[in-house]
Rosetta silent file (secondary structure, phi, psi, omega in degrees, C-alpha in Angstrom):
SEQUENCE: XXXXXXXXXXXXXXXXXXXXXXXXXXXXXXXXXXXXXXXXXXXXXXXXXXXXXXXXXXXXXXXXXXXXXXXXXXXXXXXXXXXXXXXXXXXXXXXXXXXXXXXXXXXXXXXXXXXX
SCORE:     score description
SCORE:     0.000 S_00000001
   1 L     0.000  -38.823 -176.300    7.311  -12.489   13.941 S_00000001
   2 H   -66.214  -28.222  160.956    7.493   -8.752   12.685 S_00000001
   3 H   -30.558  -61.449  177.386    8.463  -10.702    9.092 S_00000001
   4 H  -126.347   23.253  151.786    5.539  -11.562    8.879 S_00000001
   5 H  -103.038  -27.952  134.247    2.771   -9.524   10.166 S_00000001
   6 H   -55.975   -8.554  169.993    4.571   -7.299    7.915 S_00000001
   7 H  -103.373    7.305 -177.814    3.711   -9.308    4.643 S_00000001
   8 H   -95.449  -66.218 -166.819    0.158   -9.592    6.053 S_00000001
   9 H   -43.457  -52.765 -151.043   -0.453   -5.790    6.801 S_00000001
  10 H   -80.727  -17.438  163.113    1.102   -5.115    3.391 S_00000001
  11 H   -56.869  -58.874  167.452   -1.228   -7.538    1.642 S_00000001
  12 H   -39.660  -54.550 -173.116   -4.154   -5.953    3.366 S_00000001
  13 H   -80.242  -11.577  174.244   -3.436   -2.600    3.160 S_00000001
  14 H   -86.226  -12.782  165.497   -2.692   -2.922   -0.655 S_00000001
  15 H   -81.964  -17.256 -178.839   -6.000   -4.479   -1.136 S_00000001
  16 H   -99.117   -2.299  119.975   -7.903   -1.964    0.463 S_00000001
  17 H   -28.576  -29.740  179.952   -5.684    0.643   -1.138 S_00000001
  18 H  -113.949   31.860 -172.374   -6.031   -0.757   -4.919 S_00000001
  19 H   -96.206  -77.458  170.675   -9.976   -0.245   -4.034 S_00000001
  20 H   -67.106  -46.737 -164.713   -9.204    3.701   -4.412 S_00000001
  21 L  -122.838  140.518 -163.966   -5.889    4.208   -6.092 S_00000001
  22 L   -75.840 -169.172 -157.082   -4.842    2.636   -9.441 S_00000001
  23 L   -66.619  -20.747 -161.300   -2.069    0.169   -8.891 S_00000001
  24 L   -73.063   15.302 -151.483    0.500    1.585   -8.134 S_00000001
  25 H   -80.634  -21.431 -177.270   -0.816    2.304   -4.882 S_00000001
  26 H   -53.142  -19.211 -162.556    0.479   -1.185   -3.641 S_00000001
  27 H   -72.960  -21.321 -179.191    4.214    1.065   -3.208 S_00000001
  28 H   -95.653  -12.653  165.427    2.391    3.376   -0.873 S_00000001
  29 H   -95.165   -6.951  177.935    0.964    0.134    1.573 S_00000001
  30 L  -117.095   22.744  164.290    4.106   -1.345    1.740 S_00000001
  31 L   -89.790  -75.834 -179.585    5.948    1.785    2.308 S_00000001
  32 H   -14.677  -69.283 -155.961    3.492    2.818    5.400 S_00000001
  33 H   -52.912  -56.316 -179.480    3.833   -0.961    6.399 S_00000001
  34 H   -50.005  -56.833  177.823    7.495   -0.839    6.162 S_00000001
  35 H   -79.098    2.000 -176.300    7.776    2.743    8.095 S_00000001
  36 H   -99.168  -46.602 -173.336    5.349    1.487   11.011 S_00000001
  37 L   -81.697   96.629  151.983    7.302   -2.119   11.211 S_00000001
  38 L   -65.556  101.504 -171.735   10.876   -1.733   11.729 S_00000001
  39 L  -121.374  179.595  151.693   13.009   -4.166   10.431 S_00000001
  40 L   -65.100  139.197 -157.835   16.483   -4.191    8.645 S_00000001
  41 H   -59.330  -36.981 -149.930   15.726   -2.997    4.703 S_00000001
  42 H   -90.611  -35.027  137.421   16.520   -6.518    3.312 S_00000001
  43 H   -32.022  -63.046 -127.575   13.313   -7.644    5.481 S_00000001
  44 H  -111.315  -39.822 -176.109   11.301   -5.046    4.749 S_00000001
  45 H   -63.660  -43.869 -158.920   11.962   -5.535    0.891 S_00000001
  46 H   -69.840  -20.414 -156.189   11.646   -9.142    0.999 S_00000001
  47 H   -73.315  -53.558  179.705    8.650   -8.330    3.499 S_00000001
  48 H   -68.234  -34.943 -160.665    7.190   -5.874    0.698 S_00000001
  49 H   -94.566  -47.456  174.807    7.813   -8.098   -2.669 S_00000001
  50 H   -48.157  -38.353  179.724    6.149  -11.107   -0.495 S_00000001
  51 H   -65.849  -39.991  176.637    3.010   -9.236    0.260 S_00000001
  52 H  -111.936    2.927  158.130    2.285   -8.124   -2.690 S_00000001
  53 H   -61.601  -53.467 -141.684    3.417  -11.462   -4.861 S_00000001
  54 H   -68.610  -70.436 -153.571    0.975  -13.629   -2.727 S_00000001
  55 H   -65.837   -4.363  161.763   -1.829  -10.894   -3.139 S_00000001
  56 H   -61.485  -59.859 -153.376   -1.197  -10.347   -7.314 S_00000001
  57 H   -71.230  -43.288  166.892   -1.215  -13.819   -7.491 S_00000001
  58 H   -71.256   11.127  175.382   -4.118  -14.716   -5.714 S_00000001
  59 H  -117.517  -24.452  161.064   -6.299  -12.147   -7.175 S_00000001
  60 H   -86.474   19.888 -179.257   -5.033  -13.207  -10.979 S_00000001
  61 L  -109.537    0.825 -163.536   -5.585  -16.686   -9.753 S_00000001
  62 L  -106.592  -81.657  176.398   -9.405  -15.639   -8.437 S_00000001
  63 H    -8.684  -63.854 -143.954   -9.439  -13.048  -11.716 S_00000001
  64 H  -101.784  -15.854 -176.126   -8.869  -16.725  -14.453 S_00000001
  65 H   -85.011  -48.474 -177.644  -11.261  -19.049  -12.465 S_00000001
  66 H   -21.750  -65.143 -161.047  -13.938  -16.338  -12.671 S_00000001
  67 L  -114.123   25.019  175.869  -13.786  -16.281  -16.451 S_00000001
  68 L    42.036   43.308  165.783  -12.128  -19.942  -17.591 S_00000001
  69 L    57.095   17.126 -166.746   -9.046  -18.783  -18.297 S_00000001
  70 H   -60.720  -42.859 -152.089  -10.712  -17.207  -21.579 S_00000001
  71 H   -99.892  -42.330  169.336   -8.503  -13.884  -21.386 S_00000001
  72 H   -60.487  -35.712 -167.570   -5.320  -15.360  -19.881 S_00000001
  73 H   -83.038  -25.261  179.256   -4.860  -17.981  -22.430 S_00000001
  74 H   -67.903  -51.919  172.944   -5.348  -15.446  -24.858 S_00000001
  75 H   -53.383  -52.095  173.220   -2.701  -12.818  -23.553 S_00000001
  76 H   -14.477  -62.794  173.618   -0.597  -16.043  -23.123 S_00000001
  77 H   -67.112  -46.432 -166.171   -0.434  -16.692  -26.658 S_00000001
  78 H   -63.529  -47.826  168.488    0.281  -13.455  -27.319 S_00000001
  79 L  -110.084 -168.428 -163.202    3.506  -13.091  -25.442 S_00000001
  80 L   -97.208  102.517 -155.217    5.887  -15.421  -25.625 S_00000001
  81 L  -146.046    8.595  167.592    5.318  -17.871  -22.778 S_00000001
  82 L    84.573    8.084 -151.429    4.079  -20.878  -24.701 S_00000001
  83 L    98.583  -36.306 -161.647    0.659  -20.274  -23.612 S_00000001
  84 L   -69.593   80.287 -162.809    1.068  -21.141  -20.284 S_00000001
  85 H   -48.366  -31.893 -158.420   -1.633  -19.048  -17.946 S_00000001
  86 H   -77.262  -54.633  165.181    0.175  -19.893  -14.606 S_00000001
  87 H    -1.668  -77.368 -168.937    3.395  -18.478  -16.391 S_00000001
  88 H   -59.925   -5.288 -172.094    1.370  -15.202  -17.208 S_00000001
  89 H  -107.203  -39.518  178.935    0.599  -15.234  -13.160 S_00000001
  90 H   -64.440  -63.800 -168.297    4.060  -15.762  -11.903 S_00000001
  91 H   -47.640  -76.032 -171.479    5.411  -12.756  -14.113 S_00000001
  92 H    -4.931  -69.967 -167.837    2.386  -10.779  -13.149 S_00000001
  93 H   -53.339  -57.313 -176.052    2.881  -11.268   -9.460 S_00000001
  94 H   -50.024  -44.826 -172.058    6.990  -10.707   -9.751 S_00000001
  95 H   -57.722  -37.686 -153.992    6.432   -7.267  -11.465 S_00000001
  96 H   -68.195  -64.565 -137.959    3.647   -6.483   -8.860 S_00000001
  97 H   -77.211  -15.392  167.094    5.927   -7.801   -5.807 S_00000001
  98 H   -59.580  -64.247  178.599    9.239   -5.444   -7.373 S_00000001
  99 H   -54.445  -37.349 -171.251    7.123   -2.580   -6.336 S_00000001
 100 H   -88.297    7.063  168.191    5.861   -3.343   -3.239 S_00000001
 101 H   -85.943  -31.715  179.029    9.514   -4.614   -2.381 S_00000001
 102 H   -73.315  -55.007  174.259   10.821   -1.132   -3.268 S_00000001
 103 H   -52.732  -29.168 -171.704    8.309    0.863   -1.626 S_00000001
 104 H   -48.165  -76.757  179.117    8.925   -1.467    1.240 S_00000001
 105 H   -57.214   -8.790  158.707   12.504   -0.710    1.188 S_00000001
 106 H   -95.178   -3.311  171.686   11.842    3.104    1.070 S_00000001
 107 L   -83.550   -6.546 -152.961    9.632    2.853    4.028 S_00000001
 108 L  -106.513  -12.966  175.934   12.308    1.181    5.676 S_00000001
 109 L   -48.987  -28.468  174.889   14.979    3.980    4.692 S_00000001
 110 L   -50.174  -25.518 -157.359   12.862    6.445    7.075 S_00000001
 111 L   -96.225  171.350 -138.891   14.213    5.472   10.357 S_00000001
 112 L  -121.898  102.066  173.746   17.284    7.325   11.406 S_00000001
 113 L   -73.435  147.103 -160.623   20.573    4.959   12.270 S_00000001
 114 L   -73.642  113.820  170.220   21.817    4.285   15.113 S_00000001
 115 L   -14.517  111.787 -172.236   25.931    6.086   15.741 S_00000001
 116 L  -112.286    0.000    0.000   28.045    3.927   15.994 S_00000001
């Protein structure tokens, strides 16, 4: 359950977070999210890179309907990806969702382990 009210928070708070702060800002909502939500790191990374894949993708998938795919198809062509707009959305999203898996995982580095 914490799994995933942590990839919800960190979607949220990086959208109202890339309102104010240029992008990189998703690594600072999924760090918070990550230091409030205590999990084991490889949850909180996978927790962080989910959160902010879904939300990349659905905002360059909002971003290409808007505008008929006029801009995407263009970059497309440019690198080499055949063209292929969802292609250019998939990368997109993976680059976005590396950060917010990292910040994730440095939010999750905060808590103090337990002796053993």
């Amino acid at each position: 359950m914490k799994f995933i009210i942590s990839i919800i928070l960190t979607g949220l708070l990086a959208f109202v977070i890339d309102l104010y702060l240029p992008w990189w800002g998703i690594a600072i909502a999924a760090f918070f999210v990550a230091a409030l939500i205590h999990q084991q790191p490889r949850y909180s990374y996978l927790s962080g890179f989910l959160g902010i894949f879904i939300l990349w993708f659905l905002l360059a998938w909002l971003i290409d309907i808007k505008n008929q795919s006029i801009l995407s198809k263009k970059i497309a062509l440019l690198l080499p990806l055949g063209g292929s707009v969802f292609l250019l959305m998939l990368i997109t999203s993976f680059i976005g969702g590396i950060v917010g898996g990292l910040g994730a995982l440095s939010g999750s580095f905060l808590h103090k382990k337990k002796p053993v």
